[in-house]
Backbone bond lengths (Angstrom), bond angles and torsions (degrees), N, CA, C in turn:
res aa  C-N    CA-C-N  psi(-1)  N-CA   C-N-CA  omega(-1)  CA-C   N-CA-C  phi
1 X - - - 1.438 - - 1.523 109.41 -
2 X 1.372 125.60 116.60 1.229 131.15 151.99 1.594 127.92 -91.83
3 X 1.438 110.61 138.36 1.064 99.44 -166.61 1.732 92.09 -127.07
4 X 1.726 103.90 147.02 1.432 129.30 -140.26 1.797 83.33 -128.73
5 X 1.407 104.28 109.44 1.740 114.59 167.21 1.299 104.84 -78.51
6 X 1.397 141.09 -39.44 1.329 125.23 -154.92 1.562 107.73 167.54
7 X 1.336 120.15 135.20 1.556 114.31 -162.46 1.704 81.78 -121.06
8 X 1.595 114.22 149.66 1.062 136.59 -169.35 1.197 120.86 28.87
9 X 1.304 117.62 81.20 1.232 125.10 -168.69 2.108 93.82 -109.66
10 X 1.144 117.77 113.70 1.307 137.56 -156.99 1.687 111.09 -121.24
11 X 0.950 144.42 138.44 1.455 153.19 177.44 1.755 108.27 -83.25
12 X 1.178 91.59 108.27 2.141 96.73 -179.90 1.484 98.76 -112.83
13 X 1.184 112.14 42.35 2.001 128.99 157.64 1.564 95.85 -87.84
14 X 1.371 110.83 -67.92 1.528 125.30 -166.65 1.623 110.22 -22.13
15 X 1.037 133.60 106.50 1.307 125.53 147.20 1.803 134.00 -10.16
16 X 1.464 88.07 -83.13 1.264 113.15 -178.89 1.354 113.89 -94.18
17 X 1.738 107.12 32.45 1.417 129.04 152.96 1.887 125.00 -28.93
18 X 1.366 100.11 -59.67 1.306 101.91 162.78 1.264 150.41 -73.85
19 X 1.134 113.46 -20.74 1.822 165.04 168.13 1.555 101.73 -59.59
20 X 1.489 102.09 -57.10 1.790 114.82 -154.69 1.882 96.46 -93.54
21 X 1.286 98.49 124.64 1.151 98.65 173.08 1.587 113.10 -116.60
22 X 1.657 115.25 129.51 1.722 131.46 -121.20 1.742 99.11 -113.07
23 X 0.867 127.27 117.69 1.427 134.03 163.40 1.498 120.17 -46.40
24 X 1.439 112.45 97.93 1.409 112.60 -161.05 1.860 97.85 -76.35
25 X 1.706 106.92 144.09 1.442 113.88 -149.74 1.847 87.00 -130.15
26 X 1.457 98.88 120.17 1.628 89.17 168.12 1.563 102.80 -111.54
27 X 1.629 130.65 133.83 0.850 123.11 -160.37 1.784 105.32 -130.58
28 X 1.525 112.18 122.60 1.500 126.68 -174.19 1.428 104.24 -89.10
29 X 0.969 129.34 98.09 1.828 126.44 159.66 1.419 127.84 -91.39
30 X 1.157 94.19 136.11 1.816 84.32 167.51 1.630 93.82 -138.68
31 X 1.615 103.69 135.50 1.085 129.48 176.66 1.760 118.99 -92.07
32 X 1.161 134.88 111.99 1.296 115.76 -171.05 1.578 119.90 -137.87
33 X 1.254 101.63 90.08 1.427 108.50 -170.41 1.496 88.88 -110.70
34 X 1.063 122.97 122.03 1.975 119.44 143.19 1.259 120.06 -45.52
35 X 1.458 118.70 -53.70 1.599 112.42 166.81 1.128 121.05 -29.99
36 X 1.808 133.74 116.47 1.366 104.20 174.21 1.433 97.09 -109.89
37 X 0.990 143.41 35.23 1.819 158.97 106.14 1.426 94.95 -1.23
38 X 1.378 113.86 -90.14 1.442 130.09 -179.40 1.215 122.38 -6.74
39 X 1.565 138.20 121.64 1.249 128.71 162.25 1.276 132.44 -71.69
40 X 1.370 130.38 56.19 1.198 120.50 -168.13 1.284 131.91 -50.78
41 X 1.162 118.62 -38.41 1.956 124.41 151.32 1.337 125.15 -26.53
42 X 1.401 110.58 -27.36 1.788 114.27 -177.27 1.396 85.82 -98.85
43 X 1.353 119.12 -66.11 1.798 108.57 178.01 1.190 108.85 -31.33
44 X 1.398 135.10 -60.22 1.793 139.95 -164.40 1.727 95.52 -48.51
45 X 1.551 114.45 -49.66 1.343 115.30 -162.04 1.075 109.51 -66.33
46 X 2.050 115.93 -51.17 1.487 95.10 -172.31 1.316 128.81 -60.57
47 X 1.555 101.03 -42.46 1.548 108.89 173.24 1.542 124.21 -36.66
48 X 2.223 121.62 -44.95 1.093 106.44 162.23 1.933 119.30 -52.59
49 X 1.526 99.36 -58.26 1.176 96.09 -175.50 1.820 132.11 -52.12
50 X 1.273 91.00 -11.18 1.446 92.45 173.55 1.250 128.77 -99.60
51 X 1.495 114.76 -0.99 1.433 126.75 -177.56 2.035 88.68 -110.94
52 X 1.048 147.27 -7.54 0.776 147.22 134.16 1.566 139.82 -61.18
53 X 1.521 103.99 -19.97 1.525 106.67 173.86 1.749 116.41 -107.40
54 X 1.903 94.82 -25.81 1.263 99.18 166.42 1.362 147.17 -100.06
55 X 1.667 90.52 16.53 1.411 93.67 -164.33 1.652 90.25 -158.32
56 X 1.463 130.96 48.48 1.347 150.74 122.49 1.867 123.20 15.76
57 X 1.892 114.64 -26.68 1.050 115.30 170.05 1.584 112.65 -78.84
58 X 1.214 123.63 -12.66 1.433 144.96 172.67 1.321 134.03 -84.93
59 X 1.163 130.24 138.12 1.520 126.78 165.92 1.647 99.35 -143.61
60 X 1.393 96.70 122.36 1.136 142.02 -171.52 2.070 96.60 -41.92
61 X 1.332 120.38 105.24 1.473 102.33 171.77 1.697 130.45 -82.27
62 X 1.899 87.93 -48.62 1.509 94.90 163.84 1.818 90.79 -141.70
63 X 1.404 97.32 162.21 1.543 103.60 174.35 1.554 113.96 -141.45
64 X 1.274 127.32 117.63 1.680 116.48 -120.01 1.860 80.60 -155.93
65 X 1.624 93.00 106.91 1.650 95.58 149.77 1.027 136.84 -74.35
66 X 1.387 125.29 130.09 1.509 128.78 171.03 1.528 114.37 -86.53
67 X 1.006 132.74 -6.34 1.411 127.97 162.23 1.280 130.76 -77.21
68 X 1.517 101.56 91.69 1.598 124.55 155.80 1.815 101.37 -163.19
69 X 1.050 106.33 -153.04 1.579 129.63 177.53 1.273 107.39 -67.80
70 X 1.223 122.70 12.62 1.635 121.38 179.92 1.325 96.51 -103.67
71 X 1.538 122.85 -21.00 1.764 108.68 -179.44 1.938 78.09 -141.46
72 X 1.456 93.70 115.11 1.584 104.66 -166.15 1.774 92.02 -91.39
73 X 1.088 115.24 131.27 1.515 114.08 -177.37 1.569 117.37 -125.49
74 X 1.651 97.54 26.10 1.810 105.10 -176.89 1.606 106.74 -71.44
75 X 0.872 95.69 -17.74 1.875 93.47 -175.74 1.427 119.77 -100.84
76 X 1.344 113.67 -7.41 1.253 104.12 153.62 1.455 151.97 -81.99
77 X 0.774 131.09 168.69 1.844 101.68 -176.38 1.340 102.22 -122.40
78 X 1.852 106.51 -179.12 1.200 138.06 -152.89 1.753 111.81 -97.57
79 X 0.997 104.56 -21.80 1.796 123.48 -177.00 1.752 100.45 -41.82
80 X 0.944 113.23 -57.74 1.636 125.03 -165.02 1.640 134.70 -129.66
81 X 1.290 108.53 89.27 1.532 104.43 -150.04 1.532 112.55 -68.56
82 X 1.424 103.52 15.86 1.681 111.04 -176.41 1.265 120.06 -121.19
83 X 1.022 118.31 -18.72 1.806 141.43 123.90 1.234 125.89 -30.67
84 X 1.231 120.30 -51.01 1.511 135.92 -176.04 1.550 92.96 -79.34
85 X 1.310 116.22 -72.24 1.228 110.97 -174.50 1.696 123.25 -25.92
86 X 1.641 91.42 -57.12 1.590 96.05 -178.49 1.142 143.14 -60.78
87 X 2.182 112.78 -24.18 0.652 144.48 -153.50 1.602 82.25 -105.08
88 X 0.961 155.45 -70.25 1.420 175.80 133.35 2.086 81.14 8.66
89 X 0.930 138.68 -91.41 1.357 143.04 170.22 1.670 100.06 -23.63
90 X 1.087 129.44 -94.81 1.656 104.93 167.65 1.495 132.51 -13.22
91 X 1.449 105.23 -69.70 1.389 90.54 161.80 1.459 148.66 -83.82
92 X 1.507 102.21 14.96 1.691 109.68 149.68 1.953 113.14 -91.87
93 X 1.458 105.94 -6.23 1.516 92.30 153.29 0.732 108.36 -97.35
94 X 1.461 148.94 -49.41 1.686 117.27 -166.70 1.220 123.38 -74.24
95 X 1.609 117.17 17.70 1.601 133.58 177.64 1.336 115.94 -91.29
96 X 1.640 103.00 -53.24 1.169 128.40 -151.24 2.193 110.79 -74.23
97 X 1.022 138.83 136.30 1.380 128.10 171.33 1.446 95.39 -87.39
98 X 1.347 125.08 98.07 1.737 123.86 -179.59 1.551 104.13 -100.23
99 X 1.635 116.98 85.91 1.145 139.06 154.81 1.513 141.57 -87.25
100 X 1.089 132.39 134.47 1.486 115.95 173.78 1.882 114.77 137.95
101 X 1.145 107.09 -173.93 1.999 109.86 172.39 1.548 117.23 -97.01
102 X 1.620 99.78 -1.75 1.811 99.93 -166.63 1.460 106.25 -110.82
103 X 1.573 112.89 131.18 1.351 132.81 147.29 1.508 90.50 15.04
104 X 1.250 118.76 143.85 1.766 136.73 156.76 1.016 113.42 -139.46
105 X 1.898 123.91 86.72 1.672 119.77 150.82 1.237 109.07 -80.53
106 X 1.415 105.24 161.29 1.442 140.12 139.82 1.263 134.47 -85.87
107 X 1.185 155.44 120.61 1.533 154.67 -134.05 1.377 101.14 -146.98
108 X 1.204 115.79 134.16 1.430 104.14 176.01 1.672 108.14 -158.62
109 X 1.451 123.35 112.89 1.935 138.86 -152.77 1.288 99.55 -104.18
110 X 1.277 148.87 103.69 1.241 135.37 140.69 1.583 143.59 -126.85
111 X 1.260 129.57 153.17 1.266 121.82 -171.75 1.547 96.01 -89.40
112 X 1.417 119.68 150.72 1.593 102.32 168.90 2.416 94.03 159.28
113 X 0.615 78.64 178.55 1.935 103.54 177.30 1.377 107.73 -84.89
114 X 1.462 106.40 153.07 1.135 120.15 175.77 1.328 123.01 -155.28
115 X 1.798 93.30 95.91 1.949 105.66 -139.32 1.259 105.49 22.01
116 X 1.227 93.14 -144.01 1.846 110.25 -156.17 1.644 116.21 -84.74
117 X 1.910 103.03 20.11 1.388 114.34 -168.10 1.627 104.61 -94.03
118 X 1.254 105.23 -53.39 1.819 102.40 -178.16 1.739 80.49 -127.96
119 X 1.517 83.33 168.09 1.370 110.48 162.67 1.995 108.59 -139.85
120 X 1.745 87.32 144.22 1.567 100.35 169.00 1.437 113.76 73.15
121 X 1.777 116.21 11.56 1.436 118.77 175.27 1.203 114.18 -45.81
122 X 1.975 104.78 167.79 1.433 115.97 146.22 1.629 99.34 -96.25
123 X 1.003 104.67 133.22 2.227 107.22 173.14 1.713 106.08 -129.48
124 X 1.119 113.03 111.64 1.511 125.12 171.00 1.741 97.74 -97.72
125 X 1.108 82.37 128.69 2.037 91.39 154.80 1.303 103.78 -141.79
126 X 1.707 103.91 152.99 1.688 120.80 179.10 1.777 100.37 -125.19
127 X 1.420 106.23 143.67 1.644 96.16 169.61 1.634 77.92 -121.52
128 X 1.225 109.22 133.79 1.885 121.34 179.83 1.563 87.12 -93.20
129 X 1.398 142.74 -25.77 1.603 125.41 -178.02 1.137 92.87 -137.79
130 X 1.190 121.15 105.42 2.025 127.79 173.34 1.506 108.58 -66.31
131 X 1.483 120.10 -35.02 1.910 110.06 170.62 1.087 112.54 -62.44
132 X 1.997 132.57 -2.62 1.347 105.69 -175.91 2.043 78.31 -132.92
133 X 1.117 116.32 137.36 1.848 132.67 -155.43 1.989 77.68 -114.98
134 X 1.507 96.28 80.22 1.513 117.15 141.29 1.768 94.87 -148.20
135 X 1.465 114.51 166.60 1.190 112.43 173.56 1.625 93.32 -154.00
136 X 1.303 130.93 -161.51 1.370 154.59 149.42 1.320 136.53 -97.59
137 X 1.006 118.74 164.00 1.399 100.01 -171.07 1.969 103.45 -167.02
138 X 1.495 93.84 137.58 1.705 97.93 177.21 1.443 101.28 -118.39
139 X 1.604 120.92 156.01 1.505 137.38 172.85 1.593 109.72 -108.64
140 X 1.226 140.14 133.10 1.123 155.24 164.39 1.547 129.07 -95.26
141 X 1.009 125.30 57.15 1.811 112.27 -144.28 1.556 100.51 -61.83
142 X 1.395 136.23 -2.19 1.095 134.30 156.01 1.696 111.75 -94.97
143 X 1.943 98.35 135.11 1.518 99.74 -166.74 1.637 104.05 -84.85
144 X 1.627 121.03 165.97 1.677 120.82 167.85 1.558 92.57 -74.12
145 X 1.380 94.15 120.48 1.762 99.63 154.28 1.887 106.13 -138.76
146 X 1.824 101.92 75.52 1.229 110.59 179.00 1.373 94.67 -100.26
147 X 1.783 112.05 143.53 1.702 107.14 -147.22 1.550 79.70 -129.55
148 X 1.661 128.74 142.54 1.595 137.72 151.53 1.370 107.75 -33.93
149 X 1.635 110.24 -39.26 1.755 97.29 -167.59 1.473 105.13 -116.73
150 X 1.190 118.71 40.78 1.650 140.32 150.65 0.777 127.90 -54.24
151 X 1.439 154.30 -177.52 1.490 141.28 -177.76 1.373 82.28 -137.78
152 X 1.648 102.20 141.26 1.870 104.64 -169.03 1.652 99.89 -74.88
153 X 1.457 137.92 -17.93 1.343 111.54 156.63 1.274 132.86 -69.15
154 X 1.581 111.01 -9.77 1.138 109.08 160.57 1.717 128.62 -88.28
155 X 1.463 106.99 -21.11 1.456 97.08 159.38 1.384 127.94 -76.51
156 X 1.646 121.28 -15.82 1.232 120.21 172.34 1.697 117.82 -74.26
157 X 1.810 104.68 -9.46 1.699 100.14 -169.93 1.925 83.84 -89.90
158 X 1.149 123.72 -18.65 1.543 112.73 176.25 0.846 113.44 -128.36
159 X 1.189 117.26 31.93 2.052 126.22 125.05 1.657 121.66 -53.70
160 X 1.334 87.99 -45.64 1.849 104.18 165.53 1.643 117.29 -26.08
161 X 0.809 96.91 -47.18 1.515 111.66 -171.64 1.575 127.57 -84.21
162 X 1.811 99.36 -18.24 1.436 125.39 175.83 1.277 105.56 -72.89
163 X 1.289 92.07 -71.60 1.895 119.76 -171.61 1.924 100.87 -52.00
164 X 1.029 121.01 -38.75 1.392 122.00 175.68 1.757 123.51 -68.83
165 X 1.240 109.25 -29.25 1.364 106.07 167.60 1.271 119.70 -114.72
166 X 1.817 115.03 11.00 1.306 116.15 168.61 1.887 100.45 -87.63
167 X 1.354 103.42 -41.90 1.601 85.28 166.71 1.645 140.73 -79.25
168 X 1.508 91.42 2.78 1.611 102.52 167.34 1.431 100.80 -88.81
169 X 1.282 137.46 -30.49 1.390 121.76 -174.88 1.228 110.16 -78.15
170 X 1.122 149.69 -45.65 1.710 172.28 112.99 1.957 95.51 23.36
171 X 1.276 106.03 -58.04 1.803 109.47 -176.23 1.453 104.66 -88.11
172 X 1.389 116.96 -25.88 1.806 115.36 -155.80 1.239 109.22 -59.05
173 X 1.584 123.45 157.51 1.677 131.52 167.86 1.317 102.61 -117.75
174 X 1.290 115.02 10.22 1.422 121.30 149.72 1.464 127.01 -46.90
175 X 1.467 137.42 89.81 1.660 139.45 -139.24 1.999 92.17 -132.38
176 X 1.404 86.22 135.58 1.761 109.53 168.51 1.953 101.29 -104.75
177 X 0.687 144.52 151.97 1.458 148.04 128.04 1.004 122.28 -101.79
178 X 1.299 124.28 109.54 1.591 131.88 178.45 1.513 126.93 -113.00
179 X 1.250 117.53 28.81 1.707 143.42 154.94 1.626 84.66 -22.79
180 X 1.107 120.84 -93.16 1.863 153.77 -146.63 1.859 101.71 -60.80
181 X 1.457 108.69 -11.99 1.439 103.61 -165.06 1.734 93.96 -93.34
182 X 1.481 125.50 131.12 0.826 139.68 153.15 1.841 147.78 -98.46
183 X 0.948 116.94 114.54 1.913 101.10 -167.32 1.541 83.28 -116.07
184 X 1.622 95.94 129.81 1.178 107.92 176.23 1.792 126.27 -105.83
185 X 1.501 106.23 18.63 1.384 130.84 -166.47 1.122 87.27 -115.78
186 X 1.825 138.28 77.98 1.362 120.42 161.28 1.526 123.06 -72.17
């Protein structure tokens, strides 16, 4: 089961909105917090809204979670949340039918370690072309702990922290290559 937030979701700030003709963007996320505390629905939003405010050459075609039983992630482990990620990105390509004329990211949010380098990060990675296994990647040394029973001014004062390394990952030349990474638990 995939589940579909909103198809053409487009920026009507733009000026030269009508003028500009927009690179239709289909966008794969997977969100992966164990916490199920976590609001992932406000995460889902900023992330549209932020690839919509920051990145204006685009309009959003479909924007499509991969989190459930459609990208099964029991066999991966917990050791390395940048590992998982990547490995987790493989197996939304060999899941996924990636057809069509529009842009294809992959998105991928998590709180988690990174070996024995940080602990308790936020780690976003994007692959902007999933047929070629390099992607980007931002560090957060503060983790998302946006909570269901939060008070929405309090998830908007630690949104701050979302919105800030979702637009550092979006510009970064910060690069993973993951050709060499293998999961052998399909």
């Amino acid at each position: 089961m995939v589940d579909k937030m909103s198809i053409k979701f487009c920026s009507t700030n733009d000026k030269n909105n009508s003028q500009t003709q927009k690179q239709l963007l289909d966008v794969y996320y997977y969100l992966d917090f164990d916490d199920k505390t976590i609001d992932v629905r406000f995460l889902e939003r900023c992330l549209q809204v932020n690839i919509v405010v920051n990145l204006k050459e685009y309009c959003i075609n479909k924007f499509i979670n991969c989190n459930n039983e459609y990208v099964n992630t029991i066999n991966i482990g917990n050791e390395d949340v940048v590992k998982r990620g990547l490995l987790i990105f493989n197996k939304m390509f060999r899941r996924l039918k990636l057809k069509g004329s529009s842009d294809i990211w992959f998105i991928y949010l998590s709180n988690g370690d990174i070996k024995d380098v940080y602990q308790n990060v936020f780690v976003t990675l994007i692959n902007k072309n999933p047929c070629i296994k390099t992607c980007s990647y931002a560090i957060n040394k503060h983790n998302v702990n946006i909570k269901y029973e939060h008070s929405k001014s309090s998830k908007l004062e630690q949104l701050r922290d979302v919105n800030e390394t979702l637009k550092e990952l979006f510009v970064t030349d910060k690069s993973i290559t993951y050709t060499n990474l293998v999961d052998y638990n399909y």
